[in-house]
Backbone as a chain_set.jsonl record, in Angstrom:
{"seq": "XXXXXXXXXXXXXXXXXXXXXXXXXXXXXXXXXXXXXXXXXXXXXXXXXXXXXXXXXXXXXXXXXXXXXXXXXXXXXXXXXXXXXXXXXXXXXXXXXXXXXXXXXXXXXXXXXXXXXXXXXXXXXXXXXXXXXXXXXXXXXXXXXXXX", "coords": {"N": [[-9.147, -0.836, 22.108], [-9.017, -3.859, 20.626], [-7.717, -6.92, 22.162], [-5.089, -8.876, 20.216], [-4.967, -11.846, 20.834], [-6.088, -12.303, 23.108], [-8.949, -11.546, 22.672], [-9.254, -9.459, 24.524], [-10.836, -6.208, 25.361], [-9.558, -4.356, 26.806], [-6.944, -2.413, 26.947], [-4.189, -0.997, 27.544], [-1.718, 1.908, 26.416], [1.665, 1.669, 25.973], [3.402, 3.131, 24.542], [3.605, 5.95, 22.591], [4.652, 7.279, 19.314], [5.158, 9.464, 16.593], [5.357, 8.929, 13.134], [5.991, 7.986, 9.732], [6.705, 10.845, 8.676], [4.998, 12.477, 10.396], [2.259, 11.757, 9.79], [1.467, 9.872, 10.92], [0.442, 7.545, 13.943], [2.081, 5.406, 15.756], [1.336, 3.113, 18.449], [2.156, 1.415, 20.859], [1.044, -1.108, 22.642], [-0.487, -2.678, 25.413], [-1.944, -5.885, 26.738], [-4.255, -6.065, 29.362], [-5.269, -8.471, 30.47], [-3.751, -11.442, 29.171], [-1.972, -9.723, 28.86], [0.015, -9.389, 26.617], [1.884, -8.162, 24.373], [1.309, -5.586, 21.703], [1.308, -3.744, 18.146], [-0.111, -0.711, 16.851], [-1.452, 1.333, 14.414], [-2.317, 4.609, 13.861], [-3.795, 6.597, 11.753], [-4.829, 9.388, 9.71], [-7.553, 9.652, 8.411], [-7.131, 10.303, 4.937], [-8.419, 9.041, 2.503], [-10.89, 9.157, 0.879], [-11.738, 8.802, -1.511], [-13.229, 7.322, -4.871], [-12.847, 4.221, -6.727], [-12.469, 4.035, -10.199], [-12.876, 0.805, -11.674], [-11.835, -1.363, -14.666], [-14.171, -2.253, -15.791], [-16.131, -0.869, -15.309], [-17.466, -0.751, -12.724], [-17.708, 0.699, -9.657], [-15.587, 1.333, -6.788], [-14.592, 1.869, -3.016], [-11.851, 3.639, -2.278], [-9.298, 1.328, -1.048], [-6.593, 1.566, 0.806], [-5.183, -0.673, 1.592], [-4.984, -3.006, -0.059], [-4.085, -1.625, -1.918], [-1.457, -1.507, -0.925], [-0.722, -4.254, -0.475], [-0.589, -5.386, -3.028], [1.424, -4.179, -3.491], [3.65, -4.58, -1.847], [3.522, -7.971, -2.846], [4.718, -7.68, -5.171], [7.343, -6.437, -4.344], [8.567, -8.903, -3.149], [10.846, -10.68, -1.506], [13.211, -8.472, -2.199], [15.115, -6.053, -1.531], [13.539, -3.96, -0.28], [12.133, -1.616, 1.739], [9.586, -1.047, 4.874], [9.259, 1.722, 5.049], [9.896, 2.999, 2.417], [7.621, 1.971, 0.902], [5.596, 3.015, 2.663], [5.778, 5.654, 1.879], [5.617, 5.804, -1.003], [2.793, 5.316, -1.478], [1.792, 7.249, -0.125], [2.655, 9.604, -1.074], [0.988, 8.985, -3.781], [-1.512, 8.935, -3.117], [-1.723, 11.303, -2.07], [-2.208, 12.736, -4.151], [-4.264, 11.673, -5.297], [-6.569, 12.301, -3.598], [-9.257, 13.773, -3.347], [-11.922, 14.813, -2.26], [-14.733, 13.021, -2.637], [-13.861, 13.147, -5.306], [-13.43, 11.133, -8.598], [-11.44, 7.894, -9.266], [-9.342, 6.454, -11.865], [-8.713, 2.626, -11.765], [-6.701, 2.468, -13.822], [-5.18, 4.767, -13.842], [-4.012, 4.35, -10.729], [-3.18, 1.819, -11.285], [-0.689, 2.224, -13.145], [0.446, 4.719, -12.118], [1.102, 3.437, -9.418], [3.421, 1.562, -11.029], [5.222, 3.409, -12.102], [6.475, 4.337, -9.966], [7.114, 1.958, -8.995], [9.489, 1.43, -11.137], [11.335, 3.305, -10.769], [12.004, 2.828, -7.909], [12.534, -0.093, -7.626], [13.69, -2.547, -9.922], [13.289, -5.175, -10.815], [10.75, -5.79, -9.052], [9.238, -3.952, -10.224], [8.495, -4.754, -12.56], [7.453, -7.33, -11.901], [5.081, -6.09, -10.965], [4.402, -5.284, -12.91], [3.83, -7.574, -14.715], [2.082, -8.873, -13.753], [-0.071, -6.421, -14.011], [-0.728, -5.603, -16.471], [-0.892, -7.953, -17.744], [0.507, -10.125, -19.16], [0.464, -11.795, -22.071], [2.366, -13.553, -23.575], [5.331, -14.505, -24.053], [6.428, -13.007, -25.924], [5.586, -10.429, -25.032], [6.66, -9.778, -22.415], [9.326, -9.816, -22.794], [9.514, -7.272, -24.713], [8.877, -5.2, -22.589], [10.866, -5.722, -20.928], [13.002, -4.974, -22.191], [12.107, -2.152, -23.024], [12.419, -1.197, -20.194], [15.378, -1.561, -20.278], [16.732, 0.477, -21.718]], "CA": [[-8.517, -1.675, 21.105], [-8.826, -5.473, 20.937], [-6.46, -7.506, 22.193], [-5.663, -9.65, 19.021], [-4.38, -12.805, 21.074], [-7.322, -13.336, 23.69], [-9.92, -10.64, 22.2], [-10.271, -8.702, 25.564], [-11.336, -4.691, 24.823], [-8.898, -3.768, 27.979], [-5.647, -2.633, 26.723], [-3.302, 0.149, 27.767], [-1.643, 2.208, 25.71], [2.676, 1.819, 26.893], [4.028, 4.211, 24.081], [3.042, 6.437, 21.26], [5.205, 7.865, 18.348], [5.056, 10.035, 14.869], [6.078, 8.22, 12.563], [5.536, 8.686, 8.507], [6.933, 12.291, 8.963], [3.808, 13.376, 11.224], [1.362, 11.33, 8.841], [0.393, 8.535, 11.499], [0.901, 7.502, 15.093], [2.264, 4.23, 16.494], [1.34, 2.785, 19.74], [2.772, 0.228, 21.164], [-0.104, -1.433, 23.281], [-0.7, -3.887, 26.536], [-3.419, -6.468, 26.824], [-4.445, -5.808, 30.741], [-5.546, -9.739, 30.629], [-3.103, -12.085, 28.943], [-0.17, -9.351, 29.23], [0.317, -9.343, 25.114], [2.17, -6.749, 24.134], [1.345, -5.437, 19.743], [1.272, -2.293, 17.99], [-1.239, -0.331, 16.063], [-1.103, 2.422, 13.93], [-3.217, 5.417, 13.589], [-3.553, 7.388, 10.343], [-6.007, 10.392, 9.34], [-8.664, 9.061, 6.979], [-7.646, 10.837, 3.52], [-9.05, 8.538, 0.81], [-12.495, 9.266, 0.584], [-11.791, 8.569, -3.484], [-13.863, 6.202, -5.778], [-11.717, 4.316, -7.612], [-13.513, 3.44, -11.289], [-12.594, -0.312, -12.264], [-12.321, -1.279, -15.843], [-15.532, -2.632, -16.327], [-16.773, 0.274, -14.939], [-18.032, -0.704, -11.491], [-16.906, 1.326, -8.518], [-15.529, 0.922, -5.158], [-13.941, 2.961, -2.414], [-10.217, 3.206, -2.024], [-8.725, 0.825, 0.111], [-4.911, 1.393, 1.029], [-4.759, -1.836, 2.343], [-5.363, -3.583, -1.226], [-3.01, -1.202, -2.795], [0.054, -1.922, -0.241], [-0.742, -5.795, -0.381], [0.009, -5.565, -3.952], [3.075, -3.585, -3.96], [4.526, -5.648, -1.02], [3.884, -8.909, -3.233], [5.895, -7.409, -6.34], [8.891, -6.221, -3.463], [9.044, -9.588, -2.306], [12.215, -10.548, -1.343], [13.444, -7.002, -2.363], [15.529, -4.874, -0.633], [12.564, -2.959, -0.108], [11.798, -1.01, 3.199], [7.888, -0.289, 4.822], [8.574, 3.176, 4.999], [9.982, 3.12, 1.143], [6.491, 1.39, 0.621], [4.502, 3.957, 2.839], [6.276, 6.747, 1.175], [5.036, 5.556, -2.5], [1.352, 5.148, -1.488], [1.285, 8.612, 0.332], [2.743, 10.477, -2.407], [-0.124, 8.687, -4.558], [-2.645, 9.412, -1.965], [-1.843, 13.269, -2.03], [-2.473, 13.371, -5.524], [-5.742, 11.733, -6.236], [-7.388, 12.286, -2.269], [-9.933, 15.344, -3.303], [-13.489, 14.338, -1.396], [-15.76, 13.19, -4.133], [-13.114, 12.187, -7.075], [-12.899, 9.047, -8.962], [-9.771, 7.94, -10.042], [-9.733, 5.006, -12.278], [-7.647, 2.169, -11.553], [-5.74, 2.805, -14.457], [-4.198, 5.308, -13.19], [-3.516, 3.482, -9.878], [-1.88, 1.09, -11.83], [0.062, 3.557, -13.395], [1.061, 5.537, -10.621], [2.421, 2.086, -8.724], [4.768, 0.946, -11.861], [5.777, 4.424, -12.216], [7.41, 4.784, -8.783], [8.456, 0.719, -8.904], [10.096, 1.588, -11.185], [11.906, 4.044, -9.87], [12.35, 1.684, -6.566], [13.141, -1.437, -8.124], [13.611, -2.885, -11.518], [12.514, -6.491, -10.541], [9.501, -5.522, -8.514], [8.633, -3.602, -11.122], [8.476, -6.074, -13.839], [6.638, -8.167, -11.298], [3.752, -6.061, -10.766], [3.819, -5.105, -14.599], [3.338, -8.833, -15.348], [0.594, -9.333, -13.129], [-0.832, -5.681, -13.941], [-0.769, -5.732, -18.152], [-1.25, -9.457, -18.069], [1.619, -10.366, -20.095], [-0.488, -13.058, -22.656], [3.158, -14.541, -23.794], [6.876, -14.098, -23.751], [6.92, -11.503, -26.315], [5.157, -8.947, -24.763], [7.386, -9.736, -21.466], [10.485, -9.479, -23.892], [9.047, -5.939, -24.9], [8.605, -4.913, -21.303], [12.1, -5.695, -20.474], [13.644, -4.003, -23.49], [11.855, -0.723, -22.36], [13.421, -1.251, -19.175], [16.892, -1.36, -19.996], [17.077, 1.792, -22.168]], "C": [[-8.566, -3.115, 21.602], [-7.573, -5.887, 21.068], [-6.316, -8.681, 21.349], [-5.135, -11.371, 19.61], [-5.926, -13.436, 21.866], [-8.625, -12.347, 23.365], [-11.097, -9.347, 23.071], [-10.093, -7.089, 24.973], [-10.128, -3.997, 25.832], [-7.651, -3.83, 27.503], [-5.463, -0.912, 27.254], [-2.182, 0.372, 26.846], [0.343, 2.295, 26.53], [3.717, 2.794, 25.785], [3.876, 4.834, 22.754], [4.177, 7.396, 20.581], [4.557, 8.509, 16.771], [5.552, 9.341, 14.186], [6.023, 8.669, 11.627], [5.627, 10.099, 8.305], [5.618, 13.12, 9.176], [3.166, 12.945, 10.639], [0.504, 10.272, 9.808], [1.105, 8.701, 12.451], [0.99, 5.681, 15.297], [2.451, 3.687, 17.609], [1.819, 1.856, 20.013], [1.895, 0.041, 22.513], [0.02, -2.622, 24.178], [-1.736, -4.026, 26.722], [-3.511, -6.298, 28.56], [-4.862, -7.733, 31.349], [-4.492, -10.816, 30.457], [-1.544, -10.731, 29.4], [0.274, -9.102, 27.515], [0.845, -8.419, 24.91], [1.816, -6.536, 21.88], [1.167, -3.352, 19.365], [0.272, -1.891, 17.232], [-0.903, 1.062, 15.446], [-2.163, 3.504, 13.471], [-2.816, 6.384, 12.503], [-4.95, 8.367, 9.832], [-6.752, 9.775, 8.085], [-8.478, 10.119, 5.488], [-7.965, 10.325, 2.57], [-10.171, 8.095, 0.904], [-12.361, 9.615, -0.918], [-12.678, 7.444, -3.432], [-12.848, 5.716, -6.548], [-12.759, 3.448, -8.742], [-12.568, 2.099, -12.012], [-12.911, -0.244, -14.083], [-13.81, -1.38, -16.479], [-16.512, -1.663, -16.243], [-17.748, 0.942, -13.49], [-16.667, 0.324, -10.552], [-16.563, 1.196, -7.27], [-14.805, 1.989, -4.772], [-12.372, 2.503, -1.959], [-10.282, 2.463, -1.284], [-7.13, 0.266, -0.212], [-4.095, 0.483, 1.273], [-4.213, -2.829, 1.133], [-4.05, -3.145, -2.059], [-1.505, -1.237, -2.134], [-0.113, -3.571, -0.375], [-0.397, -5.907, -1.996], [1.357, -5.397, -4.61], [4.033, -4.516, -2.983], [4.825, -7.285, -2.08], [5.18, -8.808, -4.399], [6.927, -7.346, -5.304], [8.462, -7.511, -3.002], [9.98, -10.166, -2.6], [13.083, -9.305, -1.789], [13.94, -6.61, -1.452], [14.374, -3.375, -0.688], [12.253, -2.301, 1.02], [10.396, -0.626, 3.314], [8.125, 1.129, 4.575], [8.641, 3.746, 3.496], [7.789, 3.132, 0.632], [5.362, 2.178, 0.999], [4.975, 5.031, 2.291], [5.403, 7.042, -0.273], [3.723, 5.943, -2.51], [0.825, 6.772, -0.748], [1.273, 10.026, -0.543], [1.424, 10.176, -3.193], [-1.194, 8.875, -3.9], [-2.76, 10.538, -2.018], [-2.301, 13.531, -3.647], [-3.726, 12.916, -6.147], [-6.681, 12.171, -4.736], [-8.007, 13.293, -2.706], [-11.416, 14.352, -3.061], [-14.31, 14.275, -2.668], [-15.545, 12.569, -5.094], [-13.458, 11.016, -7.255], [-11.762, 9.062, -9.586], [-10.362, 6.811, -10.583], [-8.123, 4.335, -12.003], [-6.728, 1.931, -12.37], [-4.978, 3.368, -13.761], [-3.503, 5.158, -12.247], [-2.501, 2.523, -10.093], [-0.723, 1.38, -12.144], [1.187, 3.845, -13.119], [2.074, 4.244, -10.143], [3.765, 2.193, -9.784], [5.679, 1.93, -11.967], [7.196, 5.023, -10.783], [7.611, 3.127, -8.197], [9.724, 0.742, -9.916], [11.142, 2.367, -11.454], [12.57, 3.687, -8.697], [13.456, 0.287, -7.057], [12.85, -2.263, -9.195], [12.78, -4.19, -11.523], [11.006, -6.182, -10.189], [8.352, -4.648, -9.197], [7.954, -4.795, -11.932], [7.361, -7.175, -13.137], [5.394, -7.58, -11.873], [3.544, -5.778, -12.22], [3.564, -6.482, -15.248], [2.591, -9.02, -14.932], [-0.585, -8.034, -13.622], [-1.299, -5.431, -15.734], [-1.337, -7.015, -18.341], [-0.509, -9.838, -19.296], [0.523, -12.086, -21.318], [0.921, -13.908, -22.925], [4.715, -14.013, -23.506], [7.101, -13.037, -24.332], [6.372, -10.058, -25.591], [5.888, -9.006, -22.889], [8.449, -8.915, -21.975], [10.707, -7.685, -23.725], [9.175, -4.895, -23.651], [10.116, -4.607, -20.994], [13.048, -4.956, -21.239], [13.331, -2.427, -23.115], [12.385, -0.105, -21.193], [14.876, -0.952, -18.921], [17.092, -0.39, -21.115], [17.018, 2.95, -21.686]], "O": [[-8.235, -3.488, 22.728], [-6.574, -5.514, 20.452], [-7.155, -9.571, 21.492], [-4.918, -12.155, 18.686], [-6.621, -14.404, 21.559], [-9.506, -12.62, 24.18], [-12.189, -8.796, 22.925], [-9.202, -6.856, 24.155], [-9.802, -2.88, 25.431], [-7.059, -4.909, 27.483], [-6.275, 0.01, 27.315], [-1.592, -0.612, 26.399], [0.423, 2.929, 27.582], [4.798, 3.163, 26.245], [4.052, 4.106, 21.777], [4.622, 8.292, 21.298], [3.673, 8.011, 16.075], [6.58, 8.903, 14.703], [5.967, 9.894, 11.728], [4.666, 10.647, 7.765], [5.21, 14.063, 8.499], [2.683, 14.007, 10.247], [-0.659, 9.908, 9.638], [2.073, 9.461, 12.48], [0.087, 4.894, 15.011], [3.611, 3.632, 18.016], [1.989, 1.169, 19.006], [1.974, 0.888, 23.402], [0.63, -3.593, 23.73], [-2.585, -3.15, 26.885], [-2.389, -6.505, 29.021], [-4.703, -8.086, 32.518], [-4.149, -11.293, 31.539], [-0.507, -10.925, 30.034], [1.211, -8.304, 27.484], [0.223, -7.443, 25.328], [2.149, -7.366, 21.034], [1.009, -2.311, 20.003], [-0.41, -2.83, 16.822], [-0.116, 1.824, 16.007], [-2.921, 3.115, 12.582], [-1.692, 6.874, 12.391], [-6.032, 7.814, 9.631], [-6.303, 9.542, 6.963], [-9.47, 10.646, 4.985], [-7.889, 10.99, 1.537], [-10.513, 6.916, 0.998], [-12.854, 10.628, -1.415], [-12.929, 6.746, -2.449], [-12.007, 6.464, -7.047], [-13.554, 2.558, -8.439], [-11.659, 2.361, -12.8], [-13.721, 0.46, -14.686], [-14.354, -0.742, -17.38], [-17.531, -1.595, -16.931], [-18.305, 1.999, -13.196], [-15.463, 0.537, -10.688], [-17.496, 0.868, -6.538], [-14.38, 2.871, -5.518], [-11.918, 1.457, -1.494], [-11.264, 2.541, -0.546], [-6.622, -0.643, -0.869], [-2.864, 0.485, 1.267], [-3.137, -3.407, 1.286], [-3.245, -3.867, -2.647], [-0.507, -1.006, -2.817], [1.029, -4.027, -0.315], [0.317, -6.901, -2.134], [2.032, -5.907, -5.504], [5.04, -5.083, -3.407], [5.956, -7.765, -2.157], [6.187, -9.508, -4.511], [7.583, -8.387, -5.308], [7.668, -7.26, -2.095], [10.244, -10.347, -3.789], [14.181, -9.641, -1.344], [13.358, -6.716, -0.372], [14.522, -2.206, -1.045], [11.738, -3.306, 1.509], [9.82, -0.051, 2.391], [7.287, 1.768, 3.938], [7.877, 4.636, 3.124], [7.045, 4.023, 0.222], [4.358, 2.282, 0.295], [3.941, 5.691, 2.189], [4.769, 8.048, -0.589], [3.332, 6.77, -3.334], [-0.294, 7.27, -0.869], [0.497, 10.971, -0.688], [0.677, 11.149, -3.295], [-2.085, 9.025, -4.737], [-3.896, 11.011, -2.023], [-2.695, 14.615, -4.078], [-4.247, 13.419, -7.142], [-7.835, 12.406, -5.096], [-7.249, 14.243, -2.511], [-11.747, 13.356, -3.705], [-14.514, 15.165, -3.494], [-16.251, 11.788, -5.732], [-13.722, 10.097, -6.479], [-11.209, 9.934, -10.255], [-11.38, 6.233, -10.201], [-7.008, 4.856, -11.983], [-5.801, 1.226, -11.97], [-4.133, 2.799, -13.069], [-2.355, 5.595, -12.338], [-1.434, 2.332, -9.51], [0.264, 0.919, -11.57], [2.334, 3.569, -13.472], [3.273, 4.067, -10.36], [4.837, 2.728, -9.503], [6.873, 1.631, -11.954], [8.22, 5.705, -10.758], [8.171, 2.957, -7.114], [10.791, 0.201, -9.627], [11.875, 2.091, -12.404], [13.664, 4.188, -8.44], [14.622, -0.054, -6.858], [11.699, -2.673, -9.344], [11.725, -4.275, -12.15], [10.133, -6.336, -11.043], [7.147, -4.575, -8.955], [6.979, -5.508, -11.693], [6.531, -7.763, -13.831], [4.733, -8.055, -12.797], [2.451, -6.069, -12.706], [3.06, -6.472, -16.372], [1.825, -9.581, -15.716], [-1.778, -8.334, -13.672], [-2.436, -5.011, -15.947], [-2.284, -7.138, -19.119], [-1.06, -9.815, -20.397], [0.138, -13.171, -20.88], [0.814, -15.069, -22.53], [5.005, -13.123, -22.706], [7.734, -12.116, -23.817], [6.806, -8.912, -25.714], [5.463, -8.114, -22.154], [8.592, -7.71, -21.767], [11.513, -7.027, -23.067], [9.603, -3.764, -23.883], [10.542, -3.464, -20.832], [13.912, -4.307, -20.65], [14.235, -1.609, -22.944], [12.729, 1.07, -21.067], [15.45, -0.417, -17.973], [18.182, -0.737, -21.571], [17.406, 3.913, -22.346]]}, "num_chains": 1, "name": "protein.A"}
């Protein structure tokens, strides 16, 4: 593992945990050069999905993409990472079959569906950025569905 401060390859490994109820491992790592101490996290590769964009092009999952979005909606949020890795693992177990495509509909979906569930705001966020709200009324609308 690189050391991400001076970019030497020489690190030692000073303590490893389960974390994500047995889903990943977290090391807690020493640079053998500068001394740095950081952590890293290891996780079994399950999303070998396609995910089918509207237009119709395709790409391959990346978890990274789909937590960088949900973090921006929770921001400032009483939100927690493991809330956050919780969401995306549940949604991970349900489209991960070797081969599939999911479309990012459903991705979309899926997120708003368990924001909101999480959090009413952070919802509403990513549903304004993910619908593309064109004006106030169809915010309006949004929020009305919300509070019934």
């Amino acid at each position: 593992m690189m050391c991400p401060k001076c970019n030497n390859q020489e690190t030692c490994v000073l303590d490893s945990r389960e974390t994500d109820g047995h889903k990943s491992v977290r090391r807690r790592r020493e640079c053998e050069k500068c001394k740095m101490r950081f952590t890293t996290f290891e996780r079994m590769e399950s999303n070998n999905f396609i995910v089918v964009k509207k237009d119709g092009t395709r790409e391959s999952y990346n978890r990274e993409k789909v937590e960088r979005g949900i973090w921006k909606a929770c921001e400032k949020r009483k939100v927690t990472q493991e809330q956050i890795t919780k969401i995306i693992n549940q949604m991970e177990e349900k489209w991960a079959t070797p081969g599939r495509e999911v479309s990012s509909r459903d991705i979309g979906e899926g997120i708003m569906d368990a924001l909101r569930e999480l959090d009413d705001v952070a919802y509403i966020r990513f549903a304004s950025v993910y619908r593309q709200f064109k004006d106030i009324d169809s915010f309006k609308k949004e929020l009305q569905k919300l509070s019934k």
